[in-house]
C-alpha angles and dihedrals in degrees: 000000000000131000110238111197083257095067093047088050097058094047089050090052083044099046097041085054093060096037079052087054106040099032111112086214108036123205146142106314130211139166088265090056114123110225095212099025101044112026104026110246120168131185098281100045093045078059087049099051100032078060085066091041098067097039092058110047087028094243140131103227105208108246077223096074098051081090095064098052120106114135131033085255099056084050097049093042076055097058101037086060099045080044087057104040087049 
């Protein structure tokens, strides 16, 4: 199955609602946001939020990947693959 921009863009709406919810220092949020740098997220509210995460788009999120996040963007491309390989 292939991602249409659609797609991207729901899990985006989806994704910068919950970062809204869960940042420590919340602010306008686009797909170059940093997650740590920009909005304040620490361990513990990464795992917070990472627990919404997979009930909503019905996904388990490797621990493994958290590594690799940096902007909104890394972190919707991530779910949108793990969307596609369920």
């Amino acid at each position: 199955m292939i991602m249409t921009s659609t797609q991207y863009d729901d899990i985006f709406l989806k994704v910068t609602a919950l970062l809204q919810e869960y940042a420590p220092q919340p602010g306008p949020i686009d797909e170059d946001t940093e997650l740590i740098d920009d909005l304040g997220f620490d361990s513990l509210r990464v795992m917070e939020m990472l627990h919404d995460v997979e009930d909503v788009f019905d996904i388990t999120y490797p621990l493994n990947d958290l590594s690799d996040l940096r902007t909104v963007k890394d972190f919707v491309m991530q779910i949108q693959h793990l969307v596609r390989n369920n």
